[in-house]
N, C-alpha and C positions, 0 to 999 in steps of 0.2 A: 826794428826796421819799419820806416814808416810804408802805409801802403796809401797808393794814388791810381783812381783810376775815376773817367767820369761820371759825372752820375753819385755821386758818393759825398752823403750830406748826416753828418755827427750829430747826436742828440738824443733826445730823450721823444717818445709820442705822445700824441693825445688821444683821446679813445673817439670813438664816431661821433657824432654830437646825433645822427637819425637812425638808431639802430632799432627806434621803436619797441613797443614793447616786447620780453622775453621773460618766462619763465626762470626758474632755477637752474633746469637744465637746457637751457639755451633754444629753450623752443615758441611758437610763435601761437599766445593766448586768444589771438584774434581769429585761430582756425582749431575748434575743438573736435574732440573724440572723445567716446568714452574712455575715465580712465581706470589704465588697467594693473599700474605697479613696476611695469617693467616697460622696456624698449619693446617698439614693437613694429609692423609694417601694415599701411590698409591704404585701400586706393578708393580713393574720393575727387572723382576729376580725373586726378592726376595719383600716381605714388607718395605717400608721402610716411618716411619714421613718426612716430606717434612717442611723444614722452612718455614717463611712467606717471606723469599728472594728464596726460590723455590733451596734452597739446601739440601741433604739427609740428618736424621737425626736421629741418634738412643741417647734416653735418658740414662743418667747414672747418675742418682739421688740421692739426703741425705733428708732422714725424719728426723722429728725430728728438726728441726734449727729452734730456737728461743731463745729471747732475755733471758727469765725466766731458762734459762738452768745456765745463768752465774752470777745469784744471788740465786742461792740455798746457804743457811748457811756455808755448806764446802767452796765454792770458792768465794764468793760477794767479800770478802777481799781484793783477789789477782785479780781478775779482775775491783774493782773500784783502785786499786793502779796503777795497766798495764793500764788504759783507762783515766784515772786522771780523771777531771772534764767534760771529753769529749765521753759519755758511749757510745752513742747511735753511736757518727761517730766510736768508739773503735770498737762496735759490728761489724759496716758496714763495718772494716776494716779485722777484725777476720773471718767472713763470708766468706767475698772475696778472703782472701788469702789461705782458706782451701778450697773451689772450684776450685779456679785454680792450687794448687800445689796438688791435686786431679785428675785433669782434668774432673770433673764431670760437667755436663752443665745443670741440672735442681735443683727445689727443690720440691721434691716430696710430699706424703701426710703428714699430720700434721705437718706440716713447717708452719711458718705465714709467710706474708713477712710486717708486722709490725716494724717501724723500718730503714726498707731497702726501697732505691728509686727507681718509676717507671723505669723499662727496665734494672734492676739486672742481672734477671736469667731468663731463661723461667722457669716457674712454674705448677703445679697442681692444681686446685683450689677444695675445697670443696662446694657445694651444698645439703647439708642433707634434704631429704625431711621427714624420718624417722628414731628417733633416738634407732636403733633396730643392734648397734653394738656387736660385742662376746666379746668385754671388759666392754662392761654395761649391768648394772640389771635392763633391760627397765620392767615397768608394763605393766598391761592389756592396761592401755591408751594409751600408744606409738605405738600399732600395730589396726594404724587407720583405718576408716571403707574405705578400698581405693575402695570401690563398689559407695560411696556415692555422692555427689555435693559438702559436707563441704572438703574433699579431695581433688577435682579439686580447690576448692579457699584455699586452706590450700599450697596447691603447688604453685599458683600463686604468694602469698607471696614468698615462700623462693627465686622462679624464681626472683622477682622484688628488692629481700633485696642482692642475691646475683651474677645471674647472669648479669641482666641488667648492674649494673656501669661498667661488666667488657667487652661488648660487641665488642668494639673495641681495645684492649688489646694485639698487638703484640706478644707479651711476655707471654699471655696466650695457654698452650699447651691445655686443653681442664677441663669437668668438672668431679669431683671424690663425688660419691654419700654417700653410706654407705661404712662403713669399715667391713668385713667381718660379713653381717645381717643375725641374727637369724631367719633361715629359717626351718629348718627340725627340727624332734623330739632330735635326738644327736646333732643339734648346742645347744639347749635348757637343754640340760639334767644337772645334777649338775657335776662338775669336781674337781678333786683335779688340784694343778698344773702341767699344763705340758709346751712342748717344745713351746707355742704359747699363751697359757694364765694362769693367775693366778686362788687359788679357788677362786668357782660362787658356789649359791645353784641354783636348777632348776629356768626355767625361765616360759615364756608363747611362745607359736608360734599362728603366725594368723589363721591356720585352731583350733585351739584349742579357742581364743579368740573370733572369728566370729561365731562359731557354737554355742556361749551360750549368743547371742545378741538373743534382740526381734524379731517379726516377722515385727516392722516399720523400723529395717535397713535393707538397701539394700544388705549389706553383709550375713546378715542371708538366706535372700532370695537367693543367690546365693550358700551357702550352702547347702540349701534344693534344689536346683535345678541339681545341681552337685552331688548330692547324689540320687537322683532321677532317673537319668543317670544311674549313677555307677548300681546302683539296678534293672535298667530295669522296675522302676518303683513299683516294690515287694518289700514293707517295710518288710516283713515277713524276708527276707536275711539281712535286715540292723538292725532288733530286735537281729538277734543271735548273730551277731556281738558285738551288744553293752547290749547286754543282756535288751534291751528295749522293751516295751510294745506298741508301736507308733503303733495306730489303721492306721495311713495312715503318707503321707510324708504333708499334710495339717497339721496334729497334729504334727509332727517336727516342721514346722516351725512357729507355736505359743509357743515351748517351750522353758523358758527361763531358763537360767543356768543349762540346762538339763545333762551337763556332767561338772564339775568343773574342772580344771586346772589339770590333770593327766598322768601321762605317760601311753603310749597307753598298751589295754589289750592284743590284740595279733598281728597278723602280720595283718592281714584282716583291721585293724585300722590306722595303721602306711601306706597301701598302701593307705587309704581315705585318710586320711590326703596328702601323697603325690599330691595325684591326684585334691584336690581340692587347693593345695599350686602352683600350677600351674597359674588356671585361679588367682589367688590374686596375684601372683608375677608379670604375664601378663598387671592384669590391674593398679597396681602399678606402673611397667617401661612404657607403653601406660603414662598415667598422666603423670606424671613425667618432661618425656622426650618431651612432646609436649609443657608442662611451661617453659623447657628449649629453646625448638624452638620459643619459642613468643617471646621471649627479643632477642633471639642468634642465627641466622641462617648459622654464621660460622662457631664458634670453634668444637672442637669434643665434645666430650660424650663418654666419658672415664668410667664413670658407676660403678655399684656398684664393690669394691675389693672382691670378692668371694673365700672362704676360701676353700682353698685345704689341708688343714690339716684336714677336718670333709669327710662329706659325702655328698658335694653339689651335687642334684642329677645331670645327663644329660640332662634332659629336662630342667632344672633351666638354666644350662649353655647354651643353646641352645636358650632358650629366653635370654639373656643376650645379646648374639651376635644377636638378631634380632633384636634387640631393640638399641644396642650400639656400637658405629665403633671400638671397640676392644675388645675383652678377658682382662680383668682385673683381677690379681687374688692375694691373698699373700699364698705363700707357707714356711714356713720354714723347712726347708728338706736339703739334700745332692745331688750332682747331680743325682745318682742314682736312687733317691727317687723322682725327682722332673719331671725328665723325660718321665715315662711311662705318666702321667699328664698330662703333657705339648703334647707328641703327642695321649694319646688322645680326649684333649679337639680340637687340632689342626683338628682333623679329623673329628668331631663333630659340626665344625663352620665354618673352611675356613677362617675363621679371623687370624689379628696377634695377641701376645698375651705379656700381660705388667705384670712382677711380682712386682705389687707395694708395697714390702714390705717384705723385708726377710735377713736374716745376719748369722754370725758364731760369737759364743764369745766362753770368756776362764772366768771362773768364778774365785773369788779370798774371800780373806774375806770380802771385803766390798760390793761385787757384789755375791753374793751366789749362785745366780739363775736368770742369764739372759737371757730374750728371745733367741730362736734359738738354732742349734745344737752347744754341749758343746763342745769344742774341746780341747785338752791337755795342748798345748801352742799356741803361738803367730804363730809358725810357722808352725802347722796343720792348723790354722785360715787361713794363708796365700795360704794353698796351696789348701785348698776347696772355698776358694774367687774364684783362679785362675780358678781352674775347674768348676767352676758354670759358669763364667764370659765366659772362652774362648767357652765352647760345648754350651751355650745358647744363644749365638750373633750370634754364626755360621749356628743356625736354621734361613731357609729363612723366617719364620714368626714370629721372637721373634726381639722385636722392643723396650723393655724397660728395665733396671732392677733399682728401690731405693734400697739405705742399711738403714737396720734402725741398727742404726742413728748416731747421731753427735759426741755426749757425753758421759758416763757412769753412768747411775744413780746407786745410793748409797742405801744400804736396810734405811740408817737410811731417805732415803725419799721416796723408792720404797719395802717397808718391805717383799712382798709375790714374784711379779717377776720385774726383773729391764732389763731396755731399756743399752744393752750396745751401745758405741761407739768407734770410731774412736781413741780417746784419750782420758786422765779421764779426772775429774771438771777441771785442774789444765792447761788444754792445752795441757799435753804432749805427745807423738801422741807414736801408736803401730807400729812405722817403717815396720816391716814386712806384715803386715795387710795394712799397707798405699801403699806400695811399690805396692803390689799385685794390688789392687786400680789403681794406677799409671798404672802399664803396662795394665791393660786390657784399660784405656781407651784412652790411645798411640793407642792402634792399634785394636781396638773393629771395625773401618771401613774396614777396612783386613782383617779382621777376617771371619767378614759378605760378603764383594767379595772375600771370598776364597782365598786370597790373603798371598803367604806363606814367 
């Protein structure tokens, strides 16, 4: 079926004709540092990633790229016919040639590089210690007892399965944890769809999971301890609250499933839960991040993607950055929208800050409802690229931005919200969308030295 919508021009790209010079890894020779082997962060002026050749580097990243995109039902056809019996070096050629006539130099999250050969692209790497993202319907089991011992060896794995082989890895910019994790009571709540995710029915959050464990986990324990605090010690304050009976905070924490899976009853509950989502967040990125340091004492820690589309609190983002050498965050927003955020988390942290994960689509019949804000045509898409692209490179502390993504998923394989991209299944690229692409990352190093 053919698809028609405006804006939509067939063809092959050309690559930047002023992307000036760049290094191997995509960085810019005309602003050095010492070099150190790895990725790395130093602030000179402004924030700026540092190659492992010790040149500036700001990422301009595509999610989403992998091989499984080019054998979905609509396209297998036309891309085993374009690739003949040669798919994989086909892929490795398709890849390549829309990175450079991009001028994008990373591949950001949920990219594989499966497929593609050691020292492609620099890259994002995933590390999941907990699978507690805002596109999955994690259970009760997924929000681990991170108080415990079986969680320091629960991380030791994922450390040895997947940061160790990559330890010495050039090419690796650093590691990416959870993808926007069900943290608060509204990351958790049920949603119809919106600008960021499809419908969820409610979920669990860890103060809600850990407070209806026994009194032999360690996380229980720490619940009743933290509430203890809070209360000053006066269970009588913490009865009216939960309209409970708890002769003492010793009879909480022999209580088991004492409050089922609920949304909180008044505000007095929702500030618990906060306040003990703290010390669990805490001692979650603590673990973590130290299994990441046993195998890896170079790369960064890039850290969990914290969603700025909900209500991640300050305090959350405040351990993030204690914990993580940058602000990680996905936003899908409008400049406008994405700004007061951006300064201020910036104020909040002192850190630079990476939006790993955010776009503009234009919806059609076969894309209904794609991630990110809807824009009319090709060419509002273009010119809210531009203004994201130019006012957020130009901040002395914003050091990243992915697009998500590659492709265009289709409802008949993404029915509720679909990942748009770049160009549809077919390869054919949205010129004014690419274009925009093109110029911000010709001159995203100008941009960033102020440079007019």
């Amino acid at each position: 079926m053919a698809i028609t919508r405006r804006g939509f021009v067939g063809g092959l790209l050309l690559a930047p004709e002023a992307l000036g010079r760049r290094d191997r890894f995509g960085g810019c020779p005309d602003i050095r540092f010492e070099r150190s082997g790895f990725f790395r962060l130093e602030k000179k002026d402004r924030w700026w990633l540092v190659t492992p050749d010790g040149n500036a580097f700001l990422s301009f990243g595509l999610n989403h790229v992998m091989p499984g995109l080019l054998k979905r039902p609509e396209c297998i056809d036309h891309w085993t016919k374009a690739f003949g019996d040669q798919f994989v070096e086909g892929y490795r050629k398709k890849v390549r040639a829309d990175l450079d006539a991009l001028g994008m130099n990373t591949l950001g999250v949920h990219s594989t590089l499966r497929d593609l050969p050691p020292g492609f692209v620099p890259y994002i790497h995933t590390a999941r210690f907990v699978d507690i993202c805002h596109y999955m319907t994690p259970s009760e089991k997924q929000f681990h007892d991170v108080f415990s011992a079986e969680f320091e060896t629960h991380c030791d794995r994922v450390a040895q399965a997947e940061v160790l082989p990559r330890k010495d890895d050039r090419f690796l910019i650093g590691y990416f944890m959870t993808d926007g994790p069900i943290f608060t009571d509204l990351d958790a709540a049920a949603r119809s769809n919106s600008v960021y995710g499809a419908v969820r029915k409610g979920l669990p959050t860890w103060p809600r999971v850990l407070r209806n464990l026994g009194p032999e986990a360690p996380g229980k324990r720490a619940y009743t301890t933290a509430m203890r605090e809070r209360y000053r010690g006066a269970v009588a304050g913490f009865n009216r609250v939960y309209s409970a009976r708890f002769e003492s905070f010793e009879a909480l924490d022999q209580a088991v499933n004492w409050r089922p899976q609920a949304d909180p009853a008044n505000a007095a509950e929702t500030a618990d839960n906060l306040f003990f989502l703290d010390r669990v967040v805490d001692r979650y990125y603590s673990v973590a991040v130290a299994a990441i340091r046993k195998y890896d004492r170079d790369h960064l820690i890039v850290g969990d993607k914290l969603n700025a589309n909900t209500d991640t609190p300050d305090s959350i983002v405040k351990l993030a950055a204690r914990h993580m050498d940058l602000v990680f965050y996905q936003m899908y927003g409008y400049w406008e929208e994405q700004k007061p955020i951006i300064e201020r988390w910036s104020r909040l942290t002192g850190k630079p800050l990476f939006n790993g994960d955010s776009s503009y689509s234009v919806p059609y019949e076969q894309m209904p409802n794609p991630y990110g804000p809807h824009c009319r045509d090709q060419r509002e898409r273009a010119q809210r690229t531009l203004e994201f692209g130019r006012n957020a490179f130009a901040r002395p502390d914003f050091v990243g931005w992915s697009w998500c993504g590659w492709m265009d998923g289709l409802k008949t394989n993404q029915p509720e919200k679909q990942h748009s991209g770049l160009q549809d299944p077919w390869g054919r690229y949205y010129t004014p969308a690419t274009d925009a692409l093109k110029r911000i990352s010709a001159s995203m190093y100008d941009i960033a030295r102020g440079v007019k």
